[in-house]
N, C-alpha and C positions, 0 to 999 in steps of 0.2 A: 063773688069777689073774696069773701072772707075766706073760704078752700085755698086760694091761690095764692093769698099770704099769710096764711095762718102758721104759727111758730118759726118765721121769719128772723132774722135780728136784722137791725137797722142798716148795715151795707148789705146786707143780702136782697134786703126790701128794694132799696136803691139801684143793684142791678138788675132786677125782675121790670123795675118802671122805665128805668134809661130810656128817652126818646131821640131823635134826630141825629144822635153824634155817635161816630163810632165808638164802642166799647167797650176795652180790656177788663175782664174780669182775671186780675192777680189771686188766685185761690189756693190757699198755703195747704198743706198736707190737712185732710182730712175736717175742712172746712166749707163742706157741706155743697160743694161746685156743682154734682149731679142736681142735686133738688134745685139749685138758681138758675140749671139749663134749663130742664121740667117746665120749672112756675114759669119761666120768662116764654115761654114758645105756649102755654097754657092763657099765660097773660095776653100775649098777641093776638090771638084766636078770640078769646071772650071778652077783653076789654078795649083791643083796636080794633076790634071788626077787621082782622087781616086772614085770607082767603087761605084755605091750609095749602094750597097747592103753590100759594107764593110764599111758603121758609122752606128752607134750605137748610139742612143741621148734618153737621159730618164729625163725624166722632172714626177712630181708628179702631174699634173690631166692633164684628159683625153682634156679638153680644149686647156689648153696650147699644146700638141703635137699636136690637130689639127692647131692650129694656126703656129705653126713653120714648120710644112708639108709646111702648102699654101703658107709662106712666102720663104721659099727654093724656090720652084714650079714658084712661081713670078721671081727668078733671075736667076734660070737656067733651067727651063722648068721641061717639065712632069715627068721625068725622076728619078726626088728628089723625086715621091711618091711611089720608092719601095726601098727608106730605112724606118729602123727600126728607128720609133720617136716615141716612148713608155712610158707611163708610168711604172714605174717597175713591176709592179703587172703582167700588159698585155703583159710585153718583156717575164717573167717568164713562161706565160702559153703558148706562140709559143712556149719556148724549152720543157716543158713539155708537151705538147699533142703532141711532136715528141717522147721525151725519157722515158716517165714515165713504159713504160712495163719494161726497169730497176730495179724500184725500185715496184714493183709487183702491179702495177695501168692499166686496159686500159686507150690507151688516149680519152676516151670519160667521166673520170670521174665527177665529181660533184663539185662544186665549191660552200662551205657554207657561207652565209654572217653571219653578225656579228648577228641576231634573230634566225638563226640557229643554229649558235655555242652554242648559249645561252641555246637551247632546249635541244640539245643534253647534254649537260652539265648538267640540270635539270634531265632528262633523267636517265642519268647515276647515277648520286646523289640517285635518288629514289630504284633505283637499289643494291646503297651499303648501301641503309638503312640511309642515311647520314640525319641529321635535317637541314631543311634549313630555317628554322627561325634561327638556331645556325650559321648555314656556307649559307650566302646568296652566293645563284647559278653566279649571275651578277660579284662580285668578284673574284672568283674562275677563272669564264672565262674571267677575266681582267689580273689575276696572272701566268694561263696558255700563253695567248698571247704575256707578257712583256717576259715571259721564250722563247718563240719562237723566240722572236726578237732579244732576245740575244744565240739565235743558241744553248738553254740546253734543251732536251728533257728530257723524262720523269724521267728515271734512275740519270742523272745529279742531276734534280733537288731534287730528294728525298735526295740524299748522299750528297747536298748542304744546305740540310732541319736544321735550327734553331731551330726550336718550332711543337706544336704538331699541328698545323694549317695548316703549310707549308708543315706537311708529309700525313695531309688529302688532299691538293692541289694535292700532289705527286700521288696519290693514285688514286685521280678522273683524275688528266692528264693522267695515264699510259692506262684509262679502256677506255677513252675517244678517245686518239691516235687510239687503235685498234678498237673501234667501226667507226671511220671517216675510216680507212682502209677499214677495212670488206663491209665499205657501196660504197666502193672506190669516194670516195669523200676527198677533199681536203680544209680546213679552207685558208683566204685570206694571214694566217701569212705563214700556211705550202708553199703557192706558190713562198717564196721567199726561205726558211731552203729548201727546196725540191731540189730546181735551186742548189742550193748550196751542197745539197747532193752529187745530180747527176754529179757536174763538179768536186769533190772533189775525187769521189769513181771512178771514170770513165776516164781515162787518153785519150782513145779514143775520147769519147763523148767532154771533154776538147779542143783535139786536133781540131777538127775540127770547135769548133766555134771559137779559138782561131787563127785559120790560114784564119776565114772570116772575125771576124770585127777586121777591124786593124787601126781604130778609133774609142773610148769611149768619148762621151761628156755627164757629169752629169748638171744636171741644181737643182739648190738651194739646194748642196752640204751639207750645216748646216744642213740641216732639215734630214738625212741618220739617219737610225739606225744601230745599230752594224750587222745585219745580209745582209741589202745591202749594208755597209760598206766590208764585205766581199767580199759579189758577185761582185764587183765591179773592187776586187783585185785579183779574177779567173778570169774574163772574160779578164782583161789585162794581168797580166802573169808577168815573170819575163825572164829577160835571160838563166838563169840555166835551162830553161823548155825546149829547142831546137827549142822557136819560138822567132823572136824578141818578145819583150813589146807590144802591140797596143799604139798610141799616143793615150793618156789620158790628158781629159780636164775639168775641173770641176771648174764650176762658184757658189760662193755664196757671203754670206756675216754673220760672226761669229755674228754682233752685232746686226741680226736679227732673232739668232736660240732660238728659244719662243714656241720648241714644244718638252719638256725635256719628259713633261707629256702624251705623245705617244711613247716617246724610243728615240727620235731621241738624238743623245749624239756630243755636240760641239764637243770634241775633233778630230773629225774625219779632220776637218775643217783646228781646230788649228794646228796638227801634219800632215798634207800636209806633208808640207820639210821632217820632220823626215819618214816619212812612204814612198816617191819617192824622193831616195837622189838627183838627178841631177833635179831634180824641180824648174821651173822661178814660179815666183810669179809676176803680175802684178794688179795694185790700179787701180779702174776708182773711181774717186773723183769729176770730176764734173757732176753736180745734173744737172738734164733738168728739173724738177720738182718743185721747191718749189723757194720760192722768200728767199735770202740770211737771213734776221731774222728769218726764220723757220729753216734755218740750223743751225745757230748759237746756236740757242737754243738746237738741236738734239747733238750737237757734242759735248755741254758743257755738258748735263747729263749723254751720253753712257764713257765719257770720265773719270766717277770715278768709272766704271769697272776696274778692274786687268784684268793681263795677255792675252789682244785684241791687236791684230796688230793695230799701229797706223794708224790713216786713216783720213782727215779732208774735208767733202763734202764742196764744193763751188758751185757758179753759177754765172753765168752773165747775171741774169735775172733781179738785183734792190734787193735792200735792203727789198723795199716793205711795205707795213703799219705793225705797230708795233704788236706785238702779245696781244690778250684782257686775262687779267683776271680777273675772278671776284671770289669776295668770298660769296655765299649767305647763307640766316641765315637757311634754311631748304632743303630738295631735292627738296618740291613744289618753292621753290622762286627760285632753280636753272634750274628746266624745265618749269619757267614762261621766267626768261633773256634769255634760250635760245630761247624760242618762239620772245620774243619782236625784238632778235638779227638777227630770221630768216627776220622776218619782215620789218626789219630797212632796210638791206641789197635790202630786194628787192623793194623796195619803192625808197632805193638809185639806181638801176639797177646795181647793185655791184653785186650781187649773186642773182640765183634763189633759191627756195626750192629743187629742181630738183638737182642741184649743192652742196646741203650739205649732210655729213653725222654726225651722234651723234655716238662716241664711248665710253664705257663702259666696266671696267673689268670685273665685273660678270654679267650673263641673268636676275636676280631679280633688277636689275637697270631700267631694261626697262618699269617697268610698270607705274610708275608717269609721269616718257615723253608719253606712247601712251595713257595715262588718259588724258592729258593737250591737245593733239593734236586730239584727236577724241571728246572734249568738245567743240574745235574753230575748228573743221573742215577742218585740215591742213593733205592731204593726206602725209600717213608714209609708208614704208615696214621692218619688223623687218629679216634680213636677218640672216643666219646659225644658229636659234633657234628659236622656236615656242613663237607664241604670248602667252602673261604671263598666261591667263585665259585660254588655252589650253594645257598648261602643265599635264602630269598625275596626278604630286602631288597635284597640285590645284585642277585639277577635283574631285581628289578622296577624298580630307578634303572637298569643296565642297559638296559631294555627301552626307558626315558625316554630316554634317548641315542641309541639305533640311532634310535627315533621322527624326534628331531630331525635326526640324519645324513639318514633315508630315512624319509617318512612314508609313503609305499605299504609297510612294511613292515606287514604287516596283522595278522601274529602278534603282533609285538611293542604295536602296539597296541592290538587285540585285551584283551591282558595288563591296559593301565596305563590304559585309557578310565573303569575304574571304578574305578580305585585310587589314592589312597583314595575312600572311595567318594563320587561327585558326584550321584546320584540319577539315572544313565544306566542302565537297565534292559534285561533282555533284550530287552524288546517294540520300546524305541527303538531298539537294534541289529540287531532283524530287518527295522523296516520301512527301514532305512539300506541292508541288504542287498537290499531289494523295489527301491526308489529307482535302486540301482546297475545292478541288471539292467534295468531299464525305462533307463534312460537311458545304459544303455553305457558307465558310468562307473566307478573305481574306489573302492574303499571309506575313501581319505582326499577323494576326487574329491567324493564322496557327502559325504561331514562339513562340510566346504566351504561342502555348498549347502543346509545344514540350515535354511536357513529359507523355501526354497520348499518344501522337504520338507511337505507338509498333514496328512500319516498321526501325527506326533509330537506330543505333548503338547505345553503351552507352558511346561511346568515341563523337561523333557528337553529341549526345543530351546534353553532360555536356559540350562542346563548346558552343552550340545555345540557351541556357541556361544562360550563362555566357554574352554571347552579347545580350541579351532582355534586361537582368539587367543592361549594360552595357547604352542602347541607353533609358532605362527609366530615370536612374540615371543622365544623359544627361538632359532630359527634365521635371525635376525636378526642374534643372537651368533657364532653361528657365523661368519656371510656376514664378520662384521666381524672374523676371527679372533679372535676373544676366547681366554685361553689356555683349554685341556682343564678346567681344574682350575674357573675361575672358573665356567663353564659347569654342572658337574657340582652345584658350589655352588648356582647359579640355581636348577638344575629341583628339587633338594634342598628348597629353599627357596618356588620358587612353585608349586610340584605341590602342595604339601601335605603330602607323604610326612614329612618331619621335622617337622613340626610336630602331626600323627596321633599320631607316637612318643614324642615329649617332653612332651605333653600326658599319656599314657596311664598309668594307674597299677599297671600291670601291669610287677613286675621286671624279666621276658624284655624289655621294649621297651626298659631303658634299655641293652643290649646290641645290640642292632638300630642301637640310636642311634650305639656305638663301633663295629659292622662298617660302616654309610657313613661312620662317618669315615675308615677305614680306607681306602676307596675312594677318598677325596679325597686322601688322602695317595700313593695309586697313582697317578694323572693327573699332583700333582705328580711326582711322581718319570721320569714318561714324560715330563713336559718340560724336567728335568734331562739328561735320557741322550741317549746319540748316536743319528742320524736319517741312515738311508741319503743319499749323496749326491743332490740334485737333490730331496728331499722338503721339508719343513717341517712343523712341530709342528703339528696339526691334531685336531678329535674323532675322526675317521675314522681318523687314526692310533694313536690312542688305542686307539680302542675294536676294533682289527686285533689289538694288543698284547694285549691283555685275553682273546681268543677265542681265539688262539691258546696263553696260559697255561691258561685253562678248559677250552679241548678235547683238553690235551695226554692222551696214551694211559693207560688207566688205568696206575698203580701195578703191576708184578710181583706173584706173592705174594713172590718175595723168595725163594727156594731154592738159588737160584745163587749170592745176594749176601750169601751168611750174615746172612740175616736182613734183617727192614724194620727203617726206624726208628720209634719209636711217638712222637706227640703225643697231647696229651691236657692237660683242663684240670685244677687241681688238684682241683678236686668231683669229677672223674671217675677222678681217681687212689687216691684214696681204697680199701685193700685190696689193694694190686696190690703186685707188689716187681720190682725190675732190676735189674742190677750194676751198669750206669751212667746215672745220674741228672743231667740239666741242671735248672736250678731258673734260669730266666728271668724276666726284667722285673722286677726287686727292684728295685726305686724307690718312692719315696710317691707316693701317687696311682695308681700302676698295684699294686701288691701291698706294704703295704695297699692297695686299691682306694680311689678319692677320697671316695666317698660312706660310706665307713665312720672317715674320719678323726676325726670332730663326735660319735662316739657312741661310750663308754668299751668297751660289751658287744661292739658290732658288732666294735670292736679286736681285743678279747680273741675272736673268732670267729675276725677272720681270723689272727691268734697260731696260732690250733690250727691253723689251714690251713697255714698254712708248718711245722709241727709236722708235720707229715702229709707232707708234700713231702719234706722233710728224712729222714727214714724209710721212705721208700720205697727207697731207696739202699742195695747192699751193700756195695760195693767202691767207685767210682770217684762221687763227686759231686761237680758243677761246679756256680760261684753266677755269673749272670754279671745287671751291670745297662747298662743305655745311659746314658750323659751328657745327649744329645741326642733327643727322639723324637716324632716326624710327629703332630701332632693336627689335624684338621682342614688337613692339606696341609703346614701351618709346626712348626718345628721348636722342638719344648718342652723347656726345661729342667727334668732331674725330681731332686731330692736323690738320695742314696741311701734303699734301702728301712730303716728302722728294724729290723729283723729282721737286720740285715748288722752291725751293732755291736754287737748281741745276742750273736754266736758270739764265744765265745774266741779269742784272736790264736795262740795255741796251735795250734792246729788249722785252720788256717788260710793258705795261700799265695798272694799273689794275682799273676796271670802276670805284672802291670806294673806301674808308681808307680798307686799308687789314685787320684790326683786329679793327670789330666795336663791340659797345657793341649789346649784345642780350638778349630782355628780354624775360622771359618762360611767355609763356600764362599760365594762372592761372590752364586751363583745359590740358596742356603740363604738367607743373607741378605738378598738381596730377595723370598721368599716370604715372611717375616716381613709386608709390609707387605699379603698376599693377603689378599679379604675371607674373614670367618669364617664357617660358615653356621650361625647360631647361631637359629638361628627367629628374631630379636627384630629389632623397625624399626630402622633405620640412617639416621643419616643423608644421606640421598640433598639432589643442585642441585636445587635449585629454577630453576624455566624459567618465561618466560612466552611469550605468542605474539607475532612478529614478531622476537624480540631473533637475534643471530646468534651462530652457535655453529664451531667448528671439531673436526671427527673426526680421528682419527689414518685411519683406513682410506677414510674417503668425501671427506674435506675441508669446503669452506666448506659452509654450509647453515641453512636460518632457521627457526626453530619456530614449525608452521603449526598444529598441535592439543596440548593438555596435560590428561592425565587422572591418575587416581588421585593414593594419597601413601604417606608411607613407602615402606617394598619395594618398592609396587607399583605407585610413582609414574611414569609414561613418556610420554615425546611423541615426536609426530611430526615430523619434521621433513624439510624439500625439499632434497634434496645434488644439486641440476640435474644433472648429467648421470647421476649413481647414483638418479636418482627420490626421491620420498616414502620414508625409514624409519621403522617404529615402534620405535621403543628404550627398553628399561625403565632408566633413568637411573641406576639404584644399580650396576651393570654397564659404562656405555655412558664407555668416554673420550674426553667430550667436555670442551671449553671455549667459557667464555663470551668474546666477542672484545669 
């Protein structure tokens, strides 16, 4: 007995014992919630005589349930590893590879992840003929999923259908359901609607797991969607069902649920009491975790949320040093002070590298920290997102560029002939390939002459047609030095790639949309900085710069250099703890993020996200924000983040005057006047034919053809001794004479 509560505090003790009534355990950041799942399912077993095959414990990854197995296993022997300590996904598929002949499945079905679902979706799409330049497929099956999770199947969702969008969703879930059947295979959402099917339609099947587990413990409660909200409340039961209730136990914490944007829905949390009327509620409030100024700070910003159980973390761990912030004048001066900060630290033997992490609202923040830290050689690891220059959308504007540098690049074309997609099919690129070897020619050679080409469609040849002119019109720009930046904008903009993305209704895309902007604000910056003697700013210089940051050698693990650094976004931080903590980009519009400023809830989301940040911290946490910061190439001014006046002045020291002046670099301030690539028409000259025009790079010259409008407005024009150019006019510095 004394193992099981030994170094206890008094509501923790109280949640280990809880008998008969269901039981929120409210567990503030790093207030010791593992160890009260542990002793409580430890307690059951050695001091209620409860049989291990009747708990039930579901924790959200596969880690965690190992860890809480072994740690049972530690206090009460072997015995604790034939209960169910699951995550829900993998509790759902032990009842269904038992029940699923029920609901017309064997249980040896198929289990699709999330590239599957995608295909099939695809799949299906081509099948009803659907455009998916019009209806991106990735959507769809983002639309179909959230409907799973809140338990509406196909019919539902059509007769709950808005708009004509929402009744094409309907259309492709209903053909897609039956195709997942027919193939008897099961999507990761269906393994939970399924569970739920079967304990709902099935009174038997009910009864009997209802008379085994007669303990339910949920672990991080907040984070439940409405559909394991459900199962949750079959698997316990009710009186009126003719079994008692299972004792149900569920630990979270409402001012860390910061996963709205996967389903999971607080309320489930907050309406406890109302949802199991005879329900205790117990606080664990002190922090084992962070040094008293970092709570202070936490509890004063989560505390102008509405409608949260009150709750005030403490510790008796020291006040501890003051919290650092700094305000710096650009993102490079603020992943320069955290570089120097790393440094300080361990020169003091206060903190290793090893010991800190960098947290960041969105993935396109990462790249000027691993730019700064693979220049000085400071090993890093970018945890739960791919390094910036690995991203697809990088690779694939990337790929747009080397194109225009070098279009015999066949790989990189290859890549971007169909992306986004133009209706250029494998069939048209093999017979491109037939074409090439018959006539000796290269495979941008071959594109060229796609229209003596006979073997191609005339749907494919006026696509590969339209992209020649497309990647000439490109490097027209080039020829005329246009700067890197503008350039990068163009193909951004008349590829179609951003305008795919901004279009798309799928969250992930409006991140795709901030990593190329992120890109464009790299070019500029390569056309700030110094250029070997005898060079000049060019794409090819650019894009040298760039391959050489991406192909730099991996990362160490780091053994020699006491430790990597870790990044990571704050979704991804979530659970994790470090001594020292950087809490970056606090400004509005970047954290809060912009698109949550217009929506009171979405606020209060991200409130608990810097909530979360903030707490992750033991000893040493810096707040640091930029004055000034690269959007689309030119440099934005961002307030401070609201979350920064939030903390007490108390607690508080910031390295420098918090609002210094800042002067624009001459060459910052003329990127202000850079075009933006904003998908949307601009105003482009209007030309006509015959009139005379003056280029900066070709000279005099007379407009001898004029096509398109808006963006994609361009003429031709004769510069005698430079020939005929085609130039797309929204780009081309020319004037009217």
């Amino acid at each position: 007995m004394s193992a099981l509560t030994q170094g206890l505090n008094p509501n923790q003790l109280a949640a280990v014992k809880n008998e008969g009534s269901p039981l929120l355990v409210v567990a503030g950041a790093g207030s010791g919630k593992t160890r009260v799942l542990t002793r409580r399912i430890a307690y059951l077993l050695a001091e209620r005589n409860v049989a291990p095959y009747e708990v039930l414990a579901i924790t959200f990854t596969n880690k965690a349930a190992g860890e809480m197995k072994e740690r049972v296993a530690e206090l009460v022997g072997e015995r604790a590893k034939v209960m169910w300590v699951s995550t829900f996904h993998s509790a759902c598929v032990r009842i269904l590879r038992k029940e699923a002949a029920l609901l017309g499945y064997t249980n040896s079905f198929t289990i699709y992840d999330q590239s599957d679902s995608l295909r099939l979706v695809t799949l299906v799409m081509r099948d009803l003929n659907l455009d998916e330049k019009r209806y991106a497929p990735r959507a769809i099956a983002s639309l179909i999923s959230q409907a799973k999770n809140e338990l509406i199947g196909p019919a539902d969702y059509l007769n709950q259908a808005k708009d004509q969008f929402q009744e094409i969703v309907a259309q492709v879930f209903n053909v897609y359901q039956k195709r997942l059947s027919g193939a008897n295979s099961m999507d990761f959402d269906d393994l939970i609607s399924k569970t739920v099917e079967v304990l709902q339609r099935f009174p038997e099947v009910k009864a009997k797991y209802r008379s085994r587990f007669r303990h339910v413990l949920v672990d991080e409660y907040q984070d439940t969607n409405h559909a394991q909200y459900v199962l949750i409340k079959e698997l316990v039961g009710s009186e009126k069902e003719g079994f008692p209730p299972a004792e149900l136990c569920v630990v979270g914490d409402a001012d860390q649920s910061i996963y709205a944007f996967r389903g999971a829905n607080i309320r489930n949390i907050l309406q406890f009491e109302a949802d199991y009327s005879n329900a205790k509620t117990i606080l664990l409030e002190q922090n084992y975790r962070s040094t008293q100024n970092i709570l202070s700070a936490a509890n004063a910003v989560i505390s102008n949320n509405e409608g949260r159980k009150e709750k005030n973390l403490w510790s008796d761990a020291g006040s501890g040093p003051l919290i650092t912030g700094y305000v710096a004048e650009n993102e490079h001066d603020e992943a320069d002070f955290v570089v120097r900060q790393i440094a300080r630290l361990r020169d003091l033997e206060k903190s290793k590298p090893g010991d800190t992490a960098i947290f960041y609202r969105t993935n396109a923040q990462s790249r000027v920290f691993e730019e700064v830290f693979m220049r000085i050689g400071i090993p890093y690891k970018v945890v739960g997102g791919v390094r910036f220059y690995e991203r697809k959308e990088i690779k694939d504007l990337l790929a747009y560029l080397r194109v225009v540098v070098n279009p015999e690049d066949e790989i990189s074309m290859r890549r971007i002939i169909n992306t986004p997609k133009r209706g250029i099919g494998d069939r048209a690129l093999d017979q491109i390939d037939l074409y090439s070897k018959k006539n000796g020619l290269t495979f941008w050679q071959s594109l060229c002459e796609v229209d003596k080409n006979q073997e191609i469609t005339a749907k494919s040849s006026a696509s590969l047609i339209e992209f020649v002119k497309f990647v000439k019109s490109m490097q027209t720009l080039v020829e005329a030095k246009t700067r890197p930046s503008v350039i990068t904008q163009a193909v951004l903009e008349q590829s179609g790639l951003l305008a795919e993305l901004e279009e798309s209704k799928d969250p992930q895309d409006e991140v795709r949309v901030e990593n190329l902007e992120e890109l464009v604000a790299v070019a500029t910056e390569y056309e700030e900085g110094e250029v070997e003697e005898g060079e000049e700013i060019s794409l090819t210089g650019f894009l040298e710069d760039v391959s050489l940051v991406a192909d730099a050698d991996q990362i160490p693990d780091g053994d020699d250099h006491g430790g990597v650094v870790t990044m990571m976004t704050l979704h991804t931080a979530k659970g994790l703890e470090f001594p020292t903590v950087f809490l970056t980009g606090m400004e509005e519009g970047i954290f809060p993020h912009s698109r949550t400023l217009d929506d009171p809830e979405e606020l209060q989301e991200e409130r608990r996200l810097a909530y979360v940040g903030l707490t992750r911290a033991r000893e040493n946490l810096f707040i640091t924000r930029a004055e000034y910061r690269s959007a689309w190439g030119a440099p934005n001014y961002n307030a401070a983040s609201r979350f920064i006046s939030e903390i007490p002045d108390n607690v508080i020291e910031w390295n420098q005057a918090e609002e210094k002046s800042f002067k624009l670099k001459s060459s910052v301030r003329r990127n202000f006047t850079a075009p933006k690539a904003t998908g949307k028409i601009s105003n482009t000259m209007q030309l006509a034919v015959g009139e005379r025009v003056s280029h900066d790079t070709f000279g005099l010259g007379t407009v001898i053809e004029v096509s398109g409008e808006g963006d994609r407005a361009e003429a031709t024009i004769d510069f005698g001794s430079f020939g005929p150019k085609r130039l797309l006019l929204r780009y081309a510095p020319v004037e009217k004479l």
